[in-house]
C-alpha positions, -999 to 999 in steps of 0.1 A, spaced: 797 53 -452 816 82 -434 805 117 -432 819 148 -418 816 185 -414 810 202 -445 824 237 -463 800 254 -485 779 240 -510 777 251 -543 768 244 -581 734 233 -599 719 203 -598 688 181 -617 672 160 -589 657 126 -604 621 126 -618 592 123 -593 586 88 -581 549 90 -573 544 107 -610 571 76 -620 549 50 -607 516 63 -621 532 72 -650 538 35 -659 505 19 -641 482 43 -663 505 42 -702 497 5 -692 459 5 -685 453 33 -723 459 21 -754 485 33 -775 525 42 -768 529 64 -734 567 83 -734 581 86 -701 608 113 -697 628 121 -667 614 83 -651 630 75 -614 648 46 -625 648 40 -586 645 2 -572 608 14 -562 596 26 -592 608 -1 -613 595 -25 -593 563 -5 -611 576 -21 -644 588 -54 -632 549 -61 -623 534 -48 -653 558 -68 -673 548 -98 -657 508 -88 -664 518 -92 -698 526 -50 -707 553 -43 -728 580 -18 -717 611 -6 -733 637 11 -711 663 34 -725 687 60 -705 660 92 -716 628 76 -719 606 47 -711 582 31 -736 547 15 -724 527 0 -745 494 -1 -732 469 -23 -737 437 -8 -725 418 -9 -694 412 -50 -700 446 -59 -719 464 -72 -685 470 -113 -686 472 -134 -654 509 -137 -641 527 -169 -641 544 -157 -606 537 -139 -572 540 -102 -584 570 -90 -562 570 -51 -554 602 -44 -533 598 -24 -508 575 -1 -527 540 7 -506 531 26 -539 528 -3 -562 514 -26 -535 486 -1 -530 476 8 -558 483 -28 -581 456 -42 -555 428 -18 -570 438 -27 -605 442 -64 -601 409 -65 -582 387 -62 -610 410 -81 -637 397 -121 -647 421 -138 -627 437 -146 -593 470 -128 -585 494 -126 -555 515 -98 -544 542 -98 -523 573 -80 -510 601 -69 -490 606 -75 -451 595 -38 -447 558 -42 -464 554 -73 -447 545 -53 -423 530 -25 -436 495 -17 -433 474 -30 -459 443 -27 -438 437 3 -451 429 -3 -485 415 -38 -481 387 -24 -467 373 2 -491 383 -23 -520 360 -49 -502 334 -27 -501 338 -26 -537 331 -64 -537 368 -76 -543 381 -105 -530 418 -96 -512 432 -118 -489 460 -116 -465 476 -148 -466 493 -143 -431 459 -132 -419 476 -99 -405 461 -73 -432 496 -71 -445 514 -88 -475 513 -109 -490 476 -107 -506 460 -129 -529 435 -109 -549 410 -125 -570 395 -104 -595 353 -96 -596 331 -72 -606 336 -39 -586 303 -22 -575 315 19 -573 310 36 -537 318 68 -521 344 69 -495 350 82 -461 388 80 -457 403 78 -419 435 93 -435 446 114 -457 466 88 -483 472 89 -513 480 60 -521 446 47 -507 425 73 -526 446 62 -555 439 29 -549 403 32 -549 401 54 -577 421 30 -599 392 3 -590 366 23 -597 377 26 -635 361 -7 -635 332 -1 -613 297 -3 -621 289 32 -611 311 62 -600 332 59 -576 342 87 -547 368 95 -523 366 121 -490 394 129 -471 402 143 -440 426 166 -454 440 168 -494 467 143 -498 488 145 -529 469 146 -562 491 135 -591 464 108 -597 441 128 -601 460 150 -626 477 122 -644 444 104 -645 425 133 -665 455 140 -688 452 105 -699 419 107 -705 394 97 -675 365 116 -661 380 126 -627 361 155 -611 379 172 -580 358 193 -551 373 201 -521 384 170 -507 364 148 -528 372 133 -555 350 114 -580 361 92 -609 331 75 -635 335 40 -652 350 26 -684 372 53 -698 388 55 -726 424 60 -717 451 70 -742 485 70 -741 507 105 -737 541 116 -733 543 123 -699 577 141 -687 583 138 -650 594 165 -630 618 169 -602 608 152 -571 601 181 -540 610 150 -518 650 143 -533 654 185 -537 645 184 -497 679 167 -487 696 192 -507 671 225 -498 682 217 -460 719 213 -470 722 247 -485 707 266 -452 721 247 -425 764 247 -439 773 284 -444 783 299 -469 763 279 -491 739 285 -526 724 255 -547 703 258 -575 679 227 -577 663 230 -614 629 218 -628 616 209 -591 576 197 -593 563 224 -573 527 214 -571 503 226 -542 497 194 -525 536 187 -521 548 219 -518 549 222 -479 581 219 -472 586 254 -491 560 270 -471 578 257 -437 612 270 -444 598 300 -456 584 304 -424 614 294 -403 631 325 -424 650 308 -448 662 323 -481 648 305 -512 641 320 -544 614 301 -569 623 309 -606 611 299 -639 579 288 -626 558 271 -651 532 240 -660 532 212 -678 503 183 -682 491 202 -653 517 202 -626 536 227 -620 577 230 -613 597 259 -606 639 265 -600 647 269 -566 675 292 -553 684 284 -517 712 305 -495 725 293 -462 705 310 -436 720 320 -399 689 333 -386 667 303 -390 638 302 -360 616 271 -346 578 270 -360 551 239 -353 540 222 -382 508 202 -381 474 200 -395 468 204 -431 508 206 -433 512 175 -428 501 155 -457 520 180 -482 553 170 -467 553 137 -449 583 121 -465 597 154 -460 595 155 -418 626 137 -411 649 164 -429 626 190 -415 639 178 -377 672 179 -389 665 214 -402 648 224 -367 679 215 -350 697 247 -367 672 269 -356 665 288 -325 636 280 -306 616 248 -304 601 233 -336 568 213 -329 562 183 -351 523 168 -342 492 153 -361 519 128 -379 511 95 -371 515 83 -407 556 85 -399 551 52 -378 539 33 -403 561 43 -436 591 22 -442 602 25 -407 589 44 -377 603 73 -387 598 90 -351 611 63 -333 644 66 -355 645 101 -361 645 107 -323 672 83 -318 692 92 -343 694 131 -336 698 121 -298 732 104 -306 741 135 -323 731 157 -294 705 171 -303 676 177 -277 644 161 -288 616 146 -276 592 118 -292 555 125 -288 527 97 -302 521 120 -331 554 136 -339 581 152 -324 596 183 -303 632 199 -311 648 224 -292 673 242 -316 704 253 -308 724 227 -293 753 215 -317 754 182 -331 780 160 -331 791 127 -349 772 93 -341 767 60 -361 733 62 -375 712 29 -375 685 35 -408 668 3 -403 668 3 -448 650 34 -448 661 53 -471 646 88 -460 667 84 -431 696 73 -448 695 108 -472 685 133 -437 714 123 -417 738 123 -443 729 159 -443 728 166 -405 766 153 -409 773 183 -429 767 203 -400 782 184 -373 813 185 -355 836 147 -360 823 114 -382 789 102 -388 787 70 -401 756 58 -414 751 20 -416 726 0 -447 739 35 -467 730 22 -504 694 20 -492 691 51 -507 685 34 -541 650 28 -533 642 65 -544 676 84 -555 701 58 -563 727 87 -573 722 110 -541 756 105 -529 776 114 -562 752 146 -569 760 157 -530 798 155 -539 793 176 -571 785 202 -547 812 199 -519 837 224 -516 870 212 -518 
């Protein structure tokens, strides 16, 4: 697909719903009894890779155009699957599946795209283990696929190497079965939508710092769980608005919430102009409208640290951002971008180096100098769809065609990202 330089953007637009609250939206309406509603649902190839497993553990779902139907069976209502359990390319659901399925009576496999073949599963097998389950990489690389054989889970506190949600999540969703509480300490607070979701449903989740601590055997009911934007798909379109002139978006009912919201916090400090209105909370996360106007006087800033964890999907539109701003923008303590579905610095750097721009990779991140034009390249994505969405912005901004190969990849999280960014082109 072909892109070129942009005039101003302008209109409204609804981004889809959240897919991390999407995935655990399904996972825990499955594991309550009663009828969970889903509104707003990601119907995203990740996310319903959520449904597609759960269907084959033996959960009921009913998909309509505004709402999703679970009917859960309880903690203990999930049957043995008569196939491998395939989860796409979603790191998600093969994260944290493996903590449900490793305390369930019966031997399951789970398995998935080229990309989390090769994604780290180390990560989690190890804590789970500790837990006394039984996973097993069957390529004997700590990757899928893993055959899982369910047994009683002994609960354990801790000590996560990274700040990940979706091991923490994984962890906790085991220890609903464990013998005893079970605990999680991270380096730094990742995302905590399990954590909320998890207490809204029901379970006895208590929070401290970064320790989290979830207790045995609850009982779990279903809810009506409406999804808000997802910060991640609003970033494409937040960067959009302050790099083409002229421009001023509206994104509306945008999940705001504290330990995602860090890609707010860095354009705010790189001077850009966004407005949050209508700020509000439901089933304990929070969303907000935001108002963003194009912004000349953007300036470089270094984001690292506790940063890092509240924005990682968002980095590769962040060094597209950096790129219209004066100064050098320093990008460290971000070694989780190597391991997502692609390296995401190796790519990133290549990619904004065809297009002119003058950056360096580091082994943690990366270092832009702002202020030198970009231009049209072909841009290899590698089926990452994070990359797909950032350069099809950075084209906006550039001078001739960018062409970005593997384009529909973008279904994985916002399968109508390319019709909504017409909406707002100014013919």
């Amino acid at each position: 697909m072909d892109f070129e330089r942009a005039t101003a953007l302008k209109g409204e637009i609804i981004v889809p719903g959240d897919k991390s609250i999407s995935h655990r939206a399904v996972m825990f309406g499955a594991l309550s009894r009663g009828t969970t509603e889903i509104t707003n649902f990601l119907n995203g190839a990740d996310c319903l890779s959520t449904i597609d497993c759960f269907r084959r553990l033996g959960i009921d779902i009913e998909t309509k155009k505004d709402c999703i139907k679970i009917y859960g069976k309880g903690l203990h209502g999930l049957k043995k699957p008569e196939q491998i359990l395939e989860t796409g390319n979603s790191g998600t659901t093969t994260r944290l599946l493996s903590g449900i399925l490793s305390a369930q009576p019966f031997e399951s496999v789970l398995n998935g795209d080229a990309s989390i073949q090769t994604r780290p599963m180390k990560r989690i097998i190890l804590p789970l283990s500790d837990m006394g389950a039984n996973i097993i990489s069957l390529r004997n690389n700590d990757c899928a696929p893993l055959r899982i054989t369910g047994t009683h889970l002994k609960g354990i506190h801790y000590h996560s190497p990274v700040a990940s949600a979706q091991v923490k999540s994984a962890i906790l969703l085991a220890g609903l079965y464990a013998d005893g509480e079970t605990s999680v300490t991270e380096p730094i607070l990742s995302r905590n939508h399990s954590e909320i979701m998890l207490r809204y449903f029901g379970a006895d989740v208590i929070s401290e710092d970064t320790t989290v601590t979830i207790h045995p055997n609850p009982n779990l009911t279903g809810q009506k769980v409406n999804v808000p934007g997802d910060i991640s798909s609003a970033a494409y379109f937040i960067v959009a608005a302050l790099i083409v002139s002229g421009s001023e978006i509206l994104i509306q009912n945008v999940g705001i919430n504290s330990t995602r919201d860090g890609i707010l916090r860095v354009c705010k400090a790189m001077g850009a102009d966004i407005t949050l209105e209508n700020i509000s909370s439901k089933n304990g996360e929070s969303t907000a409208d935001l108002l963003i106007r194009s912004t000349a006087a953007l300036h470089g800033t270094t984001i690292a640290g506790d940063l890092i964890p509240t924005l990682i999907d968002e980095l590769p539109i962040l060094a597209v951002l950096a790129c219209f701003a004066e100064g050098t923008t320093v990008i460290k303590d971000a070694q989780e971008l190597k391991v997502k579905e692609s390296n995401r610095i190796d790519l990133v750097v290549k990619n904004l180096s065809a297009m002119g721009a003058k950056i360096t990779a580091t082994d943690d991140g990366m270092v832009i100098e702002g202020g030198h034009p970009l231009h049209g390249a072909v841009i290899e994505t590698r089926q990452d769809h994070r990359i797909a969405m950032s350069f099809a912005i950075a084209a906006l901004a550039a001078d001739g065609i960018t062409t970005i190969k593997n384009f529909e990849c973008v279904n994985v999280s916002y399968p109508s990202f390319y019709e909504d960014l017409a909406k707002l082109m100014q013919r």
